[in-house]
C-alpha positions as CSV (number, residue, x, y, z in Angstrom):
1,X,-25.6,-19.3,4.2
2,X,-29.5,-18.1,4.7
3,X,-31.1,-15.5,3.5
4,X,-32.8,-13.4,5.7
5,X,-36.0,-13.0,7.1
6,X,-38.5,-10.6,5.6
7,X,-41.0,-9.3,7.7
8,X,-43.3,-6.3,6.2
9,X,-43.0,-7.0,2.6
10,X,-39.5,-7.0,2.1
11,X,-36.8,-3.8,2.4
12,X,-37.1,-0.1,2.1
13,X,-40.7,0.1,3.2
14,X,-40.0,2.6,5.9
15,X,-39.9,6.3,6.1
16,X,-36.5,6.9,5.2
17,X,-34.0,10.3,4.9
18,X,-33.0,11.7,1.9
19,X,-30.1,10.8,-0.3
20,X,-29.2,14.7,-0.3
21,X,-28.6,14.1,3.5
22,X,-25.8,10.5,2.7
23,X,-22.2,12.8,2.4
24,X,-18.8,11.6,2.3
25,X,-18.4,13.4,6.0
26,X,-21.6,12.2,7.3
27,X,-20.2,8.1,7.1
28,X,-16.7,9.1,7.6
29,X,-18.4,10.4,11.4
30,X,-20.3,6.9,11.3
31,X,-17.4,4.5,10.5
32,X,-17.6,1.8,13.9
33,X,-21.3,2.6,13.8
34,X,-23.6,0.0,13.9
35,X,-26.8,-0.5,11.8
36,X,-29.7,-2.5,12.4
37,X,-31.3,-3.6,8.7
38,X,-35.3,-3.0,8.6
39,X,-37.2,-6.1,8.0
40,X,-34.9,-8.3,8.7
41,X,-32.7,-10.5,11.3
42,X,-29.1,-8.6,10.4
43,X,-27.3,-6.0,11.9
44,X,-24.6,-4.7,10.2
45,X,-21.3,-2.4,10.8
46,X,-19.9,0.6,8.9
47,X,-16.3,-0.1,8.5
48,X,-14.8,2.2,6.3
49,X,-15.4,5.1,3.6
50,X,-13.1,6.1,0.6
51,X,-13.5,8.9,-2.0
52,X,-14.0,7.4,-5.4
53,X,-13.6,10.3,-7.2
54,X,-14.8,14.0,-7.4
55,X,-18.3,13.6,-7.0
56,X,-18.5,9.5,-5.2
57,X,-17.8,7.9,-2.5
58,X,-18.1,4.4,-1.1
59,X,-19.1,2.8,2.2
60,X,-17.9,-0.5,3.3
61,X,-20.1,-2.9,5.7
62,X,-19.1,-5.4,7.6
63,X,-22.0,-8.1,9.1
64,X,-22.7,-12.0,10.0
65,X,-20.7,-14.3,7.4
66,X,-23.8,-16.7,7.9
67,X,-26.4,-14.2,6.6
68,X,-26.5,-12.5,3.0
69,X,-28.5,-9.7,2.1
70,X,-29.4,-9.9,-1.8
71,X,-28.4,-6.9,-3.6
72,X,-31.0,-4.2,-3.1
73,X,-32.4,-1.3,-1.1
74,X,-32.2,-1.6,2.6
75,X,-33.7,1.2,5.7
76,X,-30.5,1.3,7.6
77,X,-31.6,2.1,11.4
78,X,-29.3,3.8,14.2
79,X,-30.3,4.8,17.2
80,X,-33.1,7.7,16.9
81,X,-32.3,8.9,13.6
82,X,-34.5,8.7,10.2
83,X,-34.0,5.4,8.8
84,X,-31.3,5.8,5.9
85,X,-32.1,4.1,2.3
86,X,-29.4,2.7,1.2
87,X,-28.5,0.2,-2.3
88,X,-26.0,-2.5,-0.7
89,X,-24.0,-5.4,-3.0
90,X,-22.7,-8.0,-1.1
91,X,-18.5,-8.0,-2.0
92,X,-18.6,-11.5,-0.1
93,X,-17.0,-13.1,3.2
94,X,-13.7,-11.9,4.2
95,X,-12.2,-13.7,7.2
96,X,-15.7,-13.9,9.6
97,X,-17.6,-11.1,8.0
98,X,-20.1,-10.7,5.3
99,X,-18.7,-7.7,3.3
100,X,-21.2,-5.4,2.0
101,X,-20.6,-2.2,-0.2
102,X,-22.7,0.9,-1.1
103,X,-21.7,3.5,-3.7
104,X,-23.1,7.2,-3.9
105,X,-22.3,8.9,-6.7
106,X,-23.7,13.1,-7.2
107,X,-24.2,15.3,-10.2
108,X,-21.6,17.9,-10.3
109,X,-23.3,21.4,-9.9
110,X,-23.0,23.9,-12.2
């Protein structure tokens, strides 16, 4: 497997939305949505989203078996929209698919 190619000085280095804006319903509407990684050669696939508990949620990726993304921060890019900033670990391959996983957890309001 190769790691992939960095262009501009590695990931995250783009304008990128908020994490106030990354909500359990916002990637359940995204789930078959697909995700071009800034800075480098992978596109990737959101494939599912589960409630972890009260206040976190995770989001399951899906991209090329041959390619792993190191954990870290990546700029997420869909169509028009900001870029989104998002901290992927790779799970590992599953059948012909890279699994990736990001976890968002919030402070409970008082």
């Amino acid at each position: 497997m190769r790691s992939p190619d960095r262009k501009t000085g590695g990931p995250g280095r783009v304008r990128c939305r908020l994490v106030q804006d990354l909500t359990l319903n916002g990637f359940r509407n995204r789930v078959g949505s697909r995700f071009e990684v800034a800075d480098t050669d992978v596109e990737v696939e959101c494939v599912g989203v589960r409630e972890t508990g009260p206040h976190s949620f995770s989001v399951l990726f899906h991209g090329p078996v041959d390619v792993v993304l190191p954990q870290a921060t990546y700029s997420f890019r869909a169509d028009l929209e900001p870029d989104l900033a998002i901290f992927v670990v790779p799970l590992g391959p599953s059948d012909d698919v890279m699994v990736y996983e990001a976890v968002f957890a919030r402070m409970p309001q008082r």
